[in-house]
C-alpha positions in Angstrom: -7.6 -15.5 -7.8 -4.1 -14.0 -6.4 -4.4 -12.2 -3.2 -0.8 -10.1 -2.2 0.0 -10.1 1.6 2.5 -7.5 2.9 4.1 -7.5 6.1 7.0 -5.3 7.7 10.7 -5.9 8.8 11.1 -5.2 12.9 11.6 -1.5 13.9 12.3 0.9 16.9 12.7 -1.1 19.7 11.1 -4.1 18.8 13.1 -7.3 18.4 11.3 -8.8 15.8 8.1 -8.1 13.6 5.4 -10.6 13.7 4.2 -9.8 10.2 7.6 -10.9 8.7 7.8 -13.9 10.1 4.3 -14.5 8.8 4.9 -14.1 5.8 7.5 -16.7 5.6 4.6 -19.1 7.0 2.0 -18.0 3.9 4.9 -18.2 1.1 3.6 -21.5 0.4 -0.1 -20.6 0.5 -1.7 -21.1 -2.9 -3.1 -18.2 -4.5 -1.2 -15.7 -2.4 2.0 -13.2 -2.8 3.9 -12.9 0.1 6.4 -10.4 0.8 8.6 -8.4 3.3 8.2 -4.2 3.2 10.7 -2.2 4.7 9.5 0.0 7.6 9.9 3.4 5.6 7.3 6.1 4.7 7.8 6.5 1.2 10.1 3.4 0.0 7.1 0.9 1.6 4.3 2.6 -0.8 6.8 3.0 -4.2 7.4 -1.3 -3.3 3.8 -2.1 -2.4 2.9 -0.2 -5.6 5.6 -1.9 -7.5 4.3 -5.3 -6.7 1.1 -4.6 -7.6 2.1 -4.0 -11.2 4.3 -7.1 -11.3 1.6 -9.2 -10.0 -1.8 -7.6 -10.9 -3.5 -9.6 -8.2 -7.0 -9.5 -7.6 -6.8 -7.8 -4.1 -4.1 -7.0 -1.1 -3.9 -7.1 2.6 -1.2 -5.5 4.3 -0.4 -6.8 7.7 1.3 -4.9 10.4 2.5 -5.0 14.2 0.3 -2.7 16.4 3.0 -3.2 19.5 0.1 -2.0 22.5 -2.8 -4.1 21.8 -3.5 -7.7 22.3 -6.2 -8.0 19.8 -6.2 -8.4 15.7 -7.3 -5.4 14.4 -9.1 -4.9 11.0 -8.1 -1.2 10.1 -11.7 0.9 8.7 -9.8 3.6 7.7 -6.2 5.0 6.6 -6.2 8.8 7.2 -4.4 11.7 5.4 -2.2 11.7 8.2 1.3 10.9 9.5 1.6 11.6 13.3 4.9 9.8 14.6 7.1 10.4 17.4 9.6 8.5 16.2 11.4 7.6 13.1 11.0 5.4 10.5 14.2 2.2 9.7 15.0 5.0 7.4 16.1 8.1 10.5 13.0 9.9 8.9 10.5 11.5 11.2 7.2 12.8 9.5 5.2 14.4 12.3 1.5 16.7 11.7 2.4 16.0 8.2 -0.5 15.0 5.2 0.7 12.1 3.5 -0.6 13.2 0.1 -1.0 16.9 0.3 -4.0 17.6 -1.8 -5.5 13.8 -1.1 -8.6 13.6 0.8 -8.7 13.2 4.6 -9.1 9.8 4.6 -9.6 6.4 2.7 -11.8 3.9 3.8 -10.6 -0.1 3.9 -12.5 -1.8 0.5 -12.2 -5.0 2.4 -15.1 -6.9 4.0 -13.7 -5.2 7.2 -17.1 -6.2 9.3 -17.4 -9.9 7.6 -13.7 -10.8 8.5 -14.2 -9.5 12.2 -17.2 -11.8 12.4 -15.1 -14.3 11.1 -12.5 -14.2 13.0 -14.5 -13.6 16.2 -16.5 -16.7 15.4 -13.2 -19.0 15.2 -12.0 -17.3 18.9 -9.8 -15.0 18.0 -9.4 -12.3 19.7 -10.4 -9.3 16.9 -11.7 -5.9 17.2 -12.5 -3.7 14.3 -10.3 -0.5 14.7 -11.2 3.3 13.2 -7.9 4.0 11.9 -4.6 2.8 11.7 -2.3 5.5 13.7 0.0 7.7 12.2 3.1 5.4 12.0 4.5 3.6 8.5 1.5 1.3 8.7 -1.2 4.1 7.9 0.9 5.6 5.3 1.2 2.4 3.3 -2.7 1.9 3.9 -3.3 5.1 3.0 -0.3 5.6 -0.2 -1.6 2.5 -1.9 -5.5 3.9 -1.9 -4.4 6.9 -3.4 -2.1 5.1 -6.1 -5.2 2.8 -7.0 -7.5 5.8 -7.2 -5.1 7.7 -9.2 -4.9 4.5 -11.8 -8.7 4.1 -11.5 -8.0 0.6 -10.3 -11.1 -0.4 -7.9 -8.5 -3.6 -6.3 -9.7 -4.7 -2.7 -7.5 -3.5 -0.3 -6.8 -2.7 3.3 -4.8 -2.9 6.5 -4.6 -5.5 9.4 -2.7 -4.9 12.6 -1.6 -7.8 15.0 -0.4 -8.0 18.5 3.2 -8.6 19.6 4.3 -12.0 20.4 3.9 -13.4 24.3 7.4 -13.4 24.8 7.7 -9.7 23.4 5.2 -8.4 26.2 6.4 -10.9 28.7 6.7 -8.8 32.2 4.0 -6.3 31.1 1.6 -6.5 33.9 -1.7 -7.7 32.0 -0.5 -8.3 28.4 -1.0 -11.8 26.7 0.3 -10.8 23.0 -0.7 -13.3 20.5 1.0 -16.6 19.4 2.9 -16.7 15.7 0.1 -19.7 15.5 -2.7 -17.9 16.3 -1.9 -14.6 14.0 -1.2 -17.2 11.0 -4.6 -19.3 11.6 -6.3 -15.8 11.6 -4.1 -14.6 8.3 -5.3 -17.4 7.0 -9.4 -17.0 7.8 -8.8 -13.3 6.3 -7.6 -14.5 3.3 -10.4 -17.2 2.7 -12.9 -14.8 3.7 -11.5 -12.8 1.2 -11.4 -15.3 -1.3 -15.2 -16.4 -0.9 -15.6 -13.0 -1.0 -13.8 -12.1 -4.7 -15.9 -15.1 -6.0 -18.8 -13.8 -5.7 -18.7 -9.7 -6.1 -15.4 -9.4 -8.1 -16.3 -8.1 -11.5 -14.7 -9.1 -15.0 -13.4 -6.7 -17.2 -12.0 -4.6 -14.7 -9.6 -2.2 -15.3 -6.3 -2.8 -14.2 -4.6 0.7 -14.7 -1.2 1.8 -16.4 1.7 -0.4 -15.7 4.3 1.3 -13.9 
């Protein structure tokens, strides 16, 4: 079983991007396919898909920094929908626009979103399930990669987790905590055996893995 993990380079006014320095922490992790995406609409999908076809693993998780909340959140849904204010590492700004213009409104996670927020709440972390993941980079990778897997007819477990900013990146905001690097990693890592227990038991063989790219 090979699970690929995403995160994102920093972006806007953020200093740094939790979910990029995670990902140098689960390198190492057996069974698991770390990498870096850059924070831009359509470049972030085209990679995410390419390593899908270079690694053929059995399901992804694509992490990302949701800057205002103090809470991991496991995304249900990736809407049709990019609704920015601000442009992507790229000077692009997609606002009101559908991401995939004749693609349904929206895509639901195919992770075990409510078993991984027990999970996680059961180990103390501080997790709320969330209904959709905003209308930044983040939902468009969430919802590009569903739409390339239902295209290839490719039924791969995949979805979307948002984490808080760091302490120090919040520190002065009256009534902000943020969340420690070893706190988001101990709760990467409880997603991703979760998620492994998970693929042992329903995962079926056989399965159609879709054209190569």
């Amino acid at each position: 079983m090979r699970i690929l993990v995403t995160g994102f380079e920093r972006f806007g006014p953020n200093d740094l991007n939790p979910t990029a320095l995670l990902m140098d922490r689960l390198a190492d992790r057996q069974n698991v396919i770390a990498t870096v995406l850059p924070v831009e609409y359509h470049t972030s999908v085209r990679r995410f898909e390419a390593l899908l076809d270079e690694h053929r693993p059995d399901a992804a998780v694509a992490f990302g920094l949701a800057r205002s909340f103090d809470r991991i959140r496991v995304e249900r849904v990736a809407l049709n929908l990019d609704e920015a204010t601000v442009p992507d590492n790229a000077g692009v700004l997609r606002c009101g626009l559908r991401i995939v213009e004749d693609g349904p409104v929206g895509y639901w996670s195919t992770l075990p979103v409510d078993r991984l927020i027990y999970a996680l709440d059961h180990a103390g972390v501080p997790v709320a399930a969330s209904g959709h993941a905003g209308g930044y980079v983040c939902n468009h990778l969430f919802y590009g990669v569903h739409h390339a897997l239902e295209r290839r007819g490719w039924p791969l477990p995949m979805g979307f987790v948002h984490v808080p900013p760091l302490p120090e990146q919040v520190a002065g905001e009256p009534g902000r905590t943020g969340l420690a690097l070893d706190e988001i990693e101990r709760a990467a890592h409880i997603v991703l055996d979760e998620l492994l227990d998970e693929l042992l038991i329903d995962l079926p063989t056989g399965r159609d893995l879709g054209p190569a790219a």
